[in-house]
C-alpha positions in Angstrom: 44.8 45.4 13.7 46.2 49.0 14.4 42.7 49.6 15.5 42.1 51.8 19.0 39.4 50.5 21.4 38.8 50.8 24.6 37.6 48.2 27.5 34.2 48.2 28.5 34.6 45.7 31.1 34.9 47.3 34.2 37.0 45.2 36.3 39.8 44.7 33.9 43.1 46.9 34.5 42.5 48.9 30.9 39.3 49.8 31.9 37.8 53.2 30.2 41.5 53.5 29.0 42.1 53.4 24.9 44.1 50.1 23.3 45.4 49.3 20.1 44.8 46.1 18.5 47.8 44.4 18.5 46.3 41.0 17.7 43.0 39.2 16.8 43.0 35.6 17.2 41.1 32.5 18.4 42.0 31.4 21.9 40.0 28.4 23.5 37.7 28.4 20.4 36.5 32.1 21.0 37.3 35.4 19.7 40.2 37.3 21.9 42.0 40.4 21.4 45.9 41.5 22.1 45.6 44.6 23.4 48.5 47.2 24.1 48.6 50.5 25.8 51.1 52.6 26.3 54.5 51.7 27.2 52.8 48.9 29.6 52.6 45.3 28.8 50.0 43.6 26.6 46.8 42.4 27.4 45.3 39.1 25.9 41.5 39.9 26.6 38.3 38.0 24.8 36.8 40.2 22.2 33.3 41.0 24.4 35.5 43.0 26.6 35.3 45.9 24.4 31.6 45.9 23.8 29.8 48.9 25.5 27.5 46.2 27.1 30.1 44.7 28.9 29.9 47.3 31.2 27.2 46.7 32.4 28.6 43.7 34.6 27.4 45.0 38.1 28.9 43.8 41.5 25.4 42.8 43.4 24.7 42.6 47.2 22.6 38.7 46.9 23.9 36.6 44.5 21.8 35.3 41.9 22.8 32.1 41.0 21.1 28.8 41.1 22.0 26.1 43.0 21.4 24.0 39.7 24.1 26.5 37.5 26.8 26.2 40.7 26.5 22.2 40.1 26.8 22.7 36.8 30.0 25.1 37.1 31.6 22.2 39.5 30.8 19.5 37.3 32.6 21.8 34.4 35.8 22.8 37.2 35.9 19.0 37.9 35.7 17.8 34.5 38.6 20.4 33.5 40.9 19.1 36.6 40.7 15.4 35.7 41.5 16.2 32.1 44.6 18.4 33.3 45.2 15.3 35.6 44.9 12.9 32.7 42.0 11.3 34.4 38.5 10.5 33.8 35.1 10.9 35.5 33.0 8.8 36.7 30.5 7.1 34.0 27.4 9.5 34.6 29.8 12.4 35.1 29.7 14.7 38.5 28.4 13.5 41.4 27.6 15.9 44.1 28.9 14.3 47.4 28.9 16.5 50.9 32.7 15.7 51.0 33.6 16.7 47.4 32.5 20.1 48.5 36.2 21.4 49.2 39.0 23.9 47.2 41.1 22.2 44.9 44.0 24.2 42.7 43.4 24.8 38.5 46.0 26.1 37.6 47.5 28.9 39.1 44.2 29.7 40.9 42.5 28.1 44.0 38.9 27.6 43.7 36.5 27.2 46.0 32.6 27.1 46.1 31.0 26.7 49.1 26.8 27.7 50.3 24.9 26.9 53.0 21.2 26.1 52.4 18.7 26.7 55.7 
């Protein structure tokens, strides 16, 4: 702790800008930071944030992602909404369904994921 670092990540608000340590900690089982910089407020950001290969993270023209990993990532939104809802899935887990294709809220954040296939 005390330690200055700086964030690699390049879409994060302290980006290329130095931080101290202000706390290290577990958070959702993986390693995360407090970070502080000047006279702002603190940052709680996971610890990969400040490795130079994080900037690397590139905004690209064609996403690509696999239908398979998108079905995987709903099946891991759903499974995190009926546990926040106190419910459970269905035995065999997600099923994908043309109308369970729609946004639903997680938090303080609407998600939606949506493609077309031709």
């Amino acid at each position: 702790m005390g330690q200055e670092v700086e964030v690699a990540y390049p879409f994060h608000p302290l980006f290329q800008r130095p931080a101290i340590v202000v706390a290290d900690q577990l958070h959702n089982g993986s390693r995360h930071l407090t970070l502080r910089s000047g006279e702002g407020p603190s940052f709680l950001v996971p610890a990969w944030m400040i490795d130079p290969k994080a900037a690397s993270v590139k905004i690209v023209d064609t996403p690509c992602i696999s239908i398979a990993r998108l079905l995987d990532l709903r099946a891991f939104l759903d499974s995190g909404l009926a546990f926040h809802l106190g419910e459970q899935l269905p035995e065999g887990g997600f099923e994908p369904r043309r109308e369970s294709w729609r946004p639903f809220c997680l938090t303080q954040a609407t998600i939606a994921i949506s493609f077309s296939c031709s």
